[in-house]
C-alpha positions in Angstrom: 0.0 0.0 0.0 1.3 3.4 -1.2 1.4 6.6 1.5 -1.0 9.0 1.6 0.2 11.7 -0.4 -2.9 14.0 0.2 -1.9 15.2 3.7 -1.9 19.0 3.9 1.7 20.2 5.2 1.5 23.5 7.2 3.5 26.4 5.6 5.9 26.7 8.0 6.7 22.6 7.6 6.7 23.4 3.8 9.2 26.3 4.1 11.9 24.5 6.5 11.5 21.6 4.1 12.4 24.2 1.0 15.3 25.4 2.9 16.6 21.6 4.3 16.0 20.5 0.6 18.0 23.6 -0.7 21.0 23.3 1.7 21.8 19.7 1.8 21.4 19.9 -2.0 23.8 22.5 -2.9 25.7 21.2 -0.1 26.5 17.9 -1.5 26.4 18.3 -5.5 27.7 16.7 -7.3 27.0 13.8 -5.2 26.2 10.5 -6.3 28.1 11.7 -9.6 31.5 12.1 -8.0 31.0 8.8 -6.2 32.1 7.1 -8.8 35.9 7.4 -10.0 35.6 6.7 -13.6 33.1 10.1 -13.7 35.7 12.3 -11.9 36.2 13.7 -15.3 32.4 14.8 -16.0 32.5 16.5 -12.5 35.7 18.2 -12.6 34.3 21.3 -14.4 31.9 21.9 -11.6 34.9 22.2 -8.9 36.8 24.3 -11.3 34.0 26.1 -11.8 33.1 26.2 -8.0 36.8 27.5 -6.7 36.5 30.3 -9.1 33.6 31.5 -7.3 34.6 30.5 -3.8 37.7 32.2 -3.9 36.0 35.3 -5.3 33.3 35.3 -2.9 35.6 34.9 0.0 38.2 37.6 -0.6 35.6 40.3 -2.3 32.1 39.3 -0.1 33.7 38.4 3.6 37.4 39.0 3.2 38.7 35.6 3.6 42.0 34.2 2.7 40.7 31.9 0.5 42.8 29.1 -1.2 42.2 26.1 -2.6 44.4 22.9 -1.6 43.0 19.9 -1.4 40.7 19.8 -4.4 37.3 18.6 -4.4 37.4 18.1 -0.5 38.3 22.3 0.1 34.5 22.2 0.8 34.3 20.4 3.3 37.6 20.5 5.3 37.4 23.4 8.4 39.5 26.0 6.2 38.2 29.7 5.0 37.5 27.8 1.7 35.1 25.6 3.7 34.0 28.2 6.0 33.0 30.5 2.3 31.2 27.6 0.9 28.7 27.0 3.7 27.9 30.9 4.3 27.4 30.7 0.3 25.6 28.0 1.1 23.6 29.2 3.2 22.6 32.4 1.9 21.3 30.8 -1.9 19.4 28.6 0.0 17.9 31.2 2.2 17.3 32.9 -1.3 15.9 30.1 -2.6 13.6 29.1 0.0 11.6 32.4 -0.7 11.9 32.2 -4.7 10.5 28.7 -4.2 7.7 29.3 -1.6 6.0 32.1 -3.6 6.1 30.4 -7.1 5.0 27.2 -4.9 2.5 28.5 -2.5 -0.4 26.6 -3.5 1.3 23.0 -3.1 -0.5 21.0 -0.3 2.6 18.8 0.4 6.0 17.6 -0.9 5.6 13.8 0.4 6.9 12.2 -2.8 9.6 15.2 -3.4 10.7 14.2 0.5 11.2 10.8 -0.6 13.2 11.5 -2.9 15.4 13.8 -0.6 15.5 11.2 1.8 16.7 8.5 -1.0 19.6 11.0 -2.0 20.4 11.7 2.1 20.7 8.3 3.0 23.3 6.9 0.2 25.1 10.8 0.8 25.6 9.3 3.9 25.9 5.4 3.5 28.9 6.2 1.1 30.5 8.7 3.5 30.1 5.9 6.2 31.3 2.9 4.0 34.5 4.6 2.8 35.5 5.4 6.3 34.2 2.4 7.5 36.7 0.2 5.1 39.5 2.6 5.9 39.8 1.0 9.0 38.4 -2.1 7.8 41.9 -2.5 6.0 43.7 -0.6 8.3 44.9 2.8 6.3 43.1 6.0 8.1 45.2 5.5 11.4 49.1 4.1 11.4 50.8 2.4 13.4 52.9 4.0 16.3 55.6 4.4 13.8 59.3 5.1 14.8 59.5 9.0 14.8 55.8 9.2 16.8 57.7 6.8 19.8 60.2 9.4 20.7 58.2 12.1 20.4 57.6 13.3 23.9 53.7 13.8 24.6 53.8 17.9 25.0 55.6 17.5 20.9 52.4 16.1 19.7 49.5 18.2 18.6 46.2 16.5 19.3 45.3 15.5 16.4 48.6 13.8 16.2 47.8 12.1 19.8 44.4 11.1 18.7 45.6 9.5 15.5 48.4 7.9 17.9 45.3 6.3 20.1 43.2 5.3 17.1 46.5 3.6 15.5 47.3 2.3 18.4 44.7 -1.1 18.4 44.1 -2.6 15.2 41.2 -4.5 16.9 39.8 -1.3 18.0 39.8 0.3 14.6 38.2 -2.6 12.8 35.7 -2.9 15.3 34.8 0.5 14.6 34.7 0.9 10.7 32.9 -2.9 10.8 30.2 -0.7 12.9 30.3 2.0 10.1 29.9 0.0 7.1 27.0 -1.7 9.3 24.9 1.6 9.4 26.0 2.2 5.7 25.1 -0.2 4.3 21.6 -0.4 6.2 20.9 2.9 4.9 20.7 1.7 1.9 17.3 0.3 2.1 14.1 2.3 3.4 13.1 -0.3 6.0 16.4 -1.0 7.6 16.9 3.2 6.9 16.1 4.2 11.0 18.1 1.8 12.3 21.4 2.7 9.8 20.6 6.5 11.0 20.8 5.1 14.1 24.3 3.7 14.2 24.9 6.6 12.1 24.3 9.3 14.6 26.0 7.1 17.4 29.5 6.5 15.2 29.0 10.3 14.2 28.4 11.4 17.4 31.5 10.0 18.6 33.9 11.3 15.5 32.2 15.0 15.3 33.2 15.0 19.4 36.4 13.3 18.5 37.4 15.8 16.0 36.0 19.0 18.1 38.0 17.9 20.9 41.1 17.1 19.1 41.2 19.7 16.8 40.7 17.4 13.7 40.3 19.6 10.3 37.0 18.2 9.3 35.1 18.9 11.9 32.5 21.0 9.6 32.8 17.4 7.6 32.0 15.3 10.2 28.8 17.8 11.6 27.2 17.9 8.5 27.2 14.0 8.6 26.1 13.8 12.1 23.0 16.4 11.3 22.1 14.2 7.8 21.7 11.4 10.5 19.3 13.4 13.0 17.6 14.8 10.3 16.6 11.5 8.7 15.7 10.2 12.1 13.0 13.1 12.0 11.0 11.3 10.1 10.6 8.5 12.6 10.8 10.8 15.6 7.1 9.6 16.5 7.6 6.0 15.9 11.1 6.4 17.9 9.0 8.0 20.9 6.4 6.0 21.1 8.4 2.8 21.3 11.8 3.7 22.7 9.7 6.0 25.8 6.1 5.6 25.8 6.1 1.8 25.4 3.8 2.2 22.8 2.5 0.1 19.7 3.3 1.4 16.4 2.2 0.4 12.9 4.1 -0.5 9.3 5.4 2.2 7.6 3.5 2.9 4.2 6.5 4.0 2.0 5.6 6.4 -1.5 6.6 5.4 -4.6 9.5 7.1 -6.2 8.0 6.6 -9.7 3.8 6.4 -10.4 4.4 3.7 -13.4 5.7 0.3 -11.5 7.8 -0.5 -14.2 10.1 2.7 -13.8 10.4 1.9 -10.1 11.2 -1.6 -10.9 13.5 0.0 -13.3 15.1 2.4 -11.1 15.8 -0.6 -8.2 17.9 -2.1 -11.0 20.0 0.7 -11.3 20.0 1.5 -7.3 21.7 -1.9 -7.2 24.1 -1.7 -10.0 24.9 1.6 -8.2 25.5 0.1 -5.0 27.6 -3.0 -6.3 30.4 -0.6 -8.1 30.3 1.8 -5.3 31.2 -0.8 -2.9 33.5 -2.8 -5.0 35.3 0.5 -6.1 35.5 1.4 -2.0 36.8 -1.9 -1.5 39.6 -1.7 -3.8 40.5 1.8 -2.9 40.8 0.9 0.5 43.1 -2.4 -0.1 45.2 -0.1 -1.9 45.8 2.7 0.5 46.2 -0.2 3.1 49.2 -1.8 1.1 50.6 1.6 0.1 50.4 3.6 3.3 48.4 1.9 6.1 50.1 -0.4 9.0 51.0 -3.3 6.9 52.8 -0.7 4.0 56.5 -1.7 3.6 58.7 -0.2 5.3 61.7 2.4 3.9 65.2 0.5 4.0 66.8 1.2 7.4 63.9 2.0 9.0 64.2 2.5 13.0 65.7 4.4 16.2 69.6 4.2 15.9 71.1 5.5 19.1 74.7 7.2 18.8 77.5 4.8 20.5 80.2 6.8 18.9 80.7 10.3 17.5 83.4 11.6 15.7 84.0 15.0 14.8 87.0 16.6 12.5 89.1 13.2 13.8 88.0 14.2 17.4 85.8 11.6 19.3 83.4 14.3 20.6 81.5 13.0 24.3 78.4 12.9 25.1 77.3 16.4 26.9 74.2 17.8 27.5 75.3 21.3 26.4 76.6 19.9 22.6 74.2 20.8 20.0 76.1 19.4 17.1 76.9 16.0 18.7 74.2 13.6 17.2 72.5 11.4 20.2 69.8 10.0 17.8 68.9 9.0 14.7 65.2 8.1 13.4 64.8 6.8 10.2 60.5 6.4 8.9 58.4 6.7 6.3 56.6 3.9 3.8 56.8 3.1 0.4 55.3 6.9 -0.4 57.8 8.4 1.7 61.3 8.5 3.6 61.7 10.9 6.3 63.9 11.5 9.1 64.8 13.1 12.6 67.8 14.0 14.4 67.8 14.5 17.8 71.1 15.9 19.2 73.0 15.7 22.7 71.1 18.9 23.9 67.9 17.0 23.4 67.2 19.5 20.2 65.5 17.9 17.2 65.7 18.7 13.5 63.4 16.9 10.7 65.0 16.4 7.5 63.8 14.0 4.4 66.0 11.4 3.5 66.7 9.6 0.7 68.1 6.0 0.4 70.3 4.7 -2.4 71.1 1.2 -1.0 73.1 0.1 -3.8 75.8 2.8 -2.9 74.9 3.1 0.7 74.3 6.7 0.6 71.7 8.9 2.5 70.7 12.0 1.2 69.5 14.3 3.7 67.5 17.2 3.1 66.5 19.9 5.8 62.7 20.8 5.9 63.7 23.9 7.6 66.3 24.7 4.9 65.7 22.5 1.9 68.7 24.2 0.2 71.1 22.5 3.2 70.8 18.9 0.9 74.0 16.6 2.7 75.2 13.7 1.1 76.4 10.6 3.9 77.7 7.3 3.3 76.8 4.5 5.7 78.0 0.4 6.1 76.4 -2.3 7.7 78.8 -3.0 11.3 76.6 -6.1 12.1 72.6 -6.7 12.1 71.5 -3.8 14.0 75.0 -1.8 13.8 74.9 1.3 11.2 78.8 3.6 10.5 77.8 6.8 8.8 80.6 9.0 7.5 80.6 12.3 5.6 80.2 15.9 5.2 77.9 17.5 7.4 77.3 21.6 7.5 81.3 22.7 8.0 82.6 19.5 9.3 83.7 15.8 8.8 81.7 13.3 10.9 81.9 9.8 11.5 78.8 8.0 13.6 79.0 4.4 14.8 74.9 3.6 15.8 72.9 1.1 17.4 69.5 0.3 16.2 67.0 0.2 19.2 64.6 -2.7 19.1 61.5 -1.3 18.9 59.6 -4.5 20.3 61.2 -3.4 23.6 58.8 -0.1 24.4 56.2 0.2 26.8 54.0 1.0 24.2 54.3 -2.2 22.3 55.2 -4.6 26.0 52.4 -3.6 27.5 49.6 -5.9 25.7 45.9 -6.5 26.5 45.5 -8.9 29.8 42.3 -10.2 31.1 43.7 -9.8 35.0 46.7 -7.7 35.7 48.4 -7.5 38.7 
């Protein structure tokens, strides 16, 4: 049995549906177009088109410093790019709302209109939740406690950094989480499983928008919006919810409207729903394995990766000792990074670091290193295996000739990685 789609909305419902309708519309176009990767080429004349008038709207109308950076996501990261696009946002939707309710006055109801705006809310969301979800599915979205992250003291970190250090931390943890998300995703894609998916929805949301507010994460507009799609498609079930969840109350079936009035285009659509569904998921999927193999925990590691502590340091032919006061004397080096990347720091006898990228050439044992803070300062070091865990590096550094004899610290030996789940402790 089809909805009744005679009910007479009251104008105040019809207006805040305009503006809803409006806001989350603009807000996530081109969505479900971009959802796909093989249509990233119809939609990137939109996002051309789109920081063109960000930017211009944001340094003209409110005197931002817009810039773009990360591409199709500048819209929704917490930057002034982000910040331009919802006030634009905003105000065409406010605009719109009263275009739309005086051309419109007459219109009892927008039942099969809110279907439809539900339909495109729910797999907004269902995607958002099954990419994250699969992220840490295949662990990619947190690392591991990698080498540089363990001797960074706690006050070095910002807290971002120590929240994606506590995420990374328990692999268990993570998949436990994103098996949750890609739950409520993929419930969300069918209408009578829809309240419960918003369900898990607001609850995982709940705890990432609080996560990301509290710990400074740079999606936290991002992660909002997602929480408020959840609520507001729980609005339409806020009476059912009550009267079962609080009042102890019976409830009946939901009558759901058709999409289509001609069965055959319904039947039609469904088809396409699920051909829709299947590559979205199968493309999520693969992405995800990807990123995993490429940068997530089980990523290979760059050659000589690890904490090498300084047994001996020589400097100009001099052995140079270890003193608290020396800021030349090296006391550590960390060498990190995955296949994408090979980075470095070195932390010297006064306790003072400096963070360099470093390149590897392992068939002439030679490390480039190249200072962030100076990337002109580019020194070339040669380096021979002393014994397993035993590194000799020898070269020109800044005015001087050094020669290093390290240790590699085992990195199986920290508290971090000793100090494993028990059932009792004592």
């Amino acid at each position: 049995m089809e909805a009744n789609l005679t009910n007479h909305w009251s104008p105040i419902r019809k207006a805040v549906f305009r503006f809803v309708f409006l806001y989350f519309l603009i807000y996530g176009f081109p969505f479900p177009f971009d959802a796909l990767g093989w249509m990233e080429k119809l939609v990137q004349p939109y996002f051309t088109f789109l920081d063109f008038i960000i930017t211009g709207i944001g340094t003209r109308l409110f005197h931002f410093p817009v810039h773009t950076a990360f591409g199709s996501f500048d819209k929704l990261d917490d930057s002034y790019y982000g910040l331009t696009f919802l006030l634009t946002d905003l105000i065409l939707s406010a605009v719109g709302t009263l275009i739309w309710s005086w051309l419109d006055r007459h219109r009892s109801n927008y039942i099969r209109l809110n279907e439809w705006f539900r339909l495109y809310l729910r797999y907004f969301l269902a995607i958002s939740l099954i990419v994250y979800g699969f992220d840490k599915l295949f662990p990619s979205q947190f690392q591991e406690v990698t080498a540089s992250r363990l001797v960074m003291e706690v006050g070095e970190q910002t807290p971002m950094l120590l929240a994606w250090n506590f995420m990374g931390y328990s692999v268990a943890f993570t998949v436990i989480i994103g098996s949750i998300e890609i739950l409520a995703g993929t419930l969300l894609f069918f209408r009578r499983t829809t309240t419960l998916g918003s369900l898990l929805g607001a609850i995982t949301f709940s705890f990432v928008t609080l996560l990301d507010y509290c710990f400074n994460v740079p999606v936290k507009l991002f992660s909002s919006h997602l929480l408020l799609i959840s609520l507001v498609l729980l609005i339409g079930d806020r009476k059912r919810l009550v009267a079962v969840l609080l009042l102890n109350k019976p409830v009946g079936a939901l009558t759901y409207p058709r999409l289509f009035k001609k069965e055959s285009w319904n039947k039609g659509f469904a088809l396409i729903q699920a051909l829709f569904i299947v590559a979205v998921i199968y493309q999520t999927v693969d992405n995800s394995f990807h990123n995993a193999k490429l940068y997530g925990r089980y990523a290979p590691r760059v050659p000589y990766y690890g904490i090498y502590e300084t047994n001996l340091f020589i400097r100009n032919k001099d052995t140079i000792p270890a003193l608290d006061t020396d800021s030349l004397r090296w006391k550590q080096l960390v060498i990190d990074g995955g296949s994408w990347k090979q980075y470095g720091v070195i932390k010297f006898s006064n306790d003072r670091k400096a963070f360099y990228n470093i390149k590897t050439d392992t068939i002439n044992h030679i490390f480039r290193i190249q200072s962030l803070s100076d990337t002109l300062s580019i020194y070339t070091l040669h380096f021979a295996n002393l014994n397993e865990n035993g590194l000799a590096i020898e070269g020109k550094w800044k005015e001087d000739s050094i020669k290093v004899i390290m240790t590699r610290r085992n990195l199986d030996s920290v508290a971090l990685k000793i100090d494993r789940f028990h059932l009792v402790g004592e």
